[in-house]
C-alpha positions in Angstrom: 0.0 0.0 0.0 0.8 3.7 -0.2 1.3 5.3 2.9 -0.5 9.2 2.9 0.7 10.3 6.0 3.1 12.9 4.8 3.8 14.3 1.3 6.4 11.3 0.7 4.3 8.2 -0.4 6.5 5.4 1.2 5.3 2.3 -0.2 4.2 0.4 2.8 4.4 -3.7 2.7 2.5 -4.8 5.6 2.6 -8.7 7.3 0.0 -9.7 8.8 -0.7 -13.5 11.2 -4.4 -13.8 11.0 -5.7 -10.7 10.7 -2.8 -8.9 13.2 0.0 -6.9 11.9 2.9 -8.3 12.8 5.6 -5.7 10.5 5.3 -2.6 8.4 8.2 -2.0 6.3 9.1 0.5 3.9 8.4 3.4 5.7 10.5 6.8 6.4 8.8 8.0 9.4 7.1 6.3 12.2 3.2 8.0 10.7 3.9 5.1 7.8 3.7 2.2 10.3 0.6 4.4 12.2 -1.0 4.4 8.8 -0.7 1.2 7.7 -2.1 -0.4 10.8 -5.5 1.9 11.2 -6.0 1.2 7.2 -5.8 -2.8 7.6 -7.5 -2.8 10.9 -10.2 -0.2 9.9 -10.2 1.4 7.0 -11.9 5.2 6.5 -12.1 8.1 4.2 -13.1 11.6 4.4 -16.1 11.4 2.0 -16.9 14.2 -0.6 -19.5 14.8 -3.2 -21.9 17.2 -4.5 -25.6 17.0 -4.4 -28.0 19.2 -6.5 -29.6 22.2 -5.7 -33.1 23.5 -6.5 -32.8 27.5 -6.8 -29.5 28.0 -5.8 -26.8 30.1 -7.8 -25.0 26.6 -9.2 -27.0 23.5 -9.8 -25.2 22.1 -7.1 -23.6 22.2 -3.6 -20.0 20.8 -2.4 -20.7 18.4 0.7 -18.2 16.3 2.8 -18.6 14.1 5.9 -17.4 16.1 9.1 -15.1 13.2 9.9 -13.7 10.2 7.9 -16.4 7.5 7.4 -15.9 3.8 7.3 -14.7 2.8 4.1 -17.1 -0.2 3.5 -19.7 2.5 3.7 -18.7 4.9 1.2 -21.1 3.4 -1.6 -24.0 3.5 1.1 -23.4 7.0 1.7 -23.1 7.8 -2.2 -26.4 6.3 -2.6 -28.2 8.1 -0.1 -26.7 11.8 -1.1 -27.7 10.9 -4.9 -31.3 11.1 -3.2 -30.9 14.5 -1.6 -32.1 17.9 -3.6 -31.4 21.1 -1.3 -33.2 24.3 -1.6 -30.8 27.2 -1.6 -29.9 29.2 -0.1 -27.2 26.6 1.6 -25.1 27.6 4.5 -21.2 26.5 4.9 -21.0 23.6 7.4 -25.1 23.5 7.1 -25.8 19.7 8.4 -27.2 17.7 5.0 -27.7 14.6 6.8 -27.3 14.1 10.3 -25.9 10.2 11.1 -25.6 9.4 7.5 -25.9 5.7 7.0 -25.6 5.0 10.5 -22.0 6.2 10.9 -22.3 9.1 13.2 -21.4 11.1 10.8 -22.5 13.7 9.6 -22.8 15.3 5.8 -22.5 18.7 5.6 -22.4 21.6 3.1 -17.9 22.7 2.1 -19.8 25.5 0.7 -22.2 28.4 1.1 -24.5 28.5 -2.2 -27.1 31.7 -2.3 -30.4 32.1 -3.9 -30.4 32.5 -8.5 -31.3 35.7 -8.8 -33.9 36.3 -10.8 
């Protein structure tokens, strides 16, 4: 795997008995070995998308989880947004959907988004 700790992209090769880790090697700082253990052991990603928006300025809004989701959920989570139609105006950090998927986690707007002027 590639570590993304820090801007220099060790490439991690990690050993695992059962489903412990046992050795990390290949990486330059001690974030690498960090890394590679919290991505085999439980894997998450900040999720971001965009989600469509009825009267607003753009067609759509920016969103992101507030904190990194579980990675076997990120098609779950997809799903639900691709259901979602805001009416603007949006607010920056404007909760979309509270608990999303069950994660306790919630979606909410990267950007502010005001009224189309008519």
């Amino acid at each position: 795997m590639i570590c993304v700790s820090c801007p220099v992209g060790c490439t991690l090769s990690v050993t695992l008995e059962g489903a412990e880790v046992v050795k990390v090697e290949g990486n330059q700082c001690p974030r690498g070995e960090t890394y590679a253990v919290a991505e085999v052991r439980n894997p998450v990603r900040v999720f971001t998308s965009t989600v469509r928006v009825e009267g607003g300025a753009l067609p759509v809004c920016p969103v992101r989880s507030r904190r990194p989701i579980p990675l076997d959920k990120v098609f779950d989570v997809a799903r639900e947004l691709a259901r979602v139609k805001l009416v603007a105006p949006v607010e920056i950090g404007q909760v979309i959907i509270a608990d999303v998927c069950g994660t306790g986690v919630d979606i909410v707007a990267s950007r502010s988004l005001k009224r189309k002027e008519s």
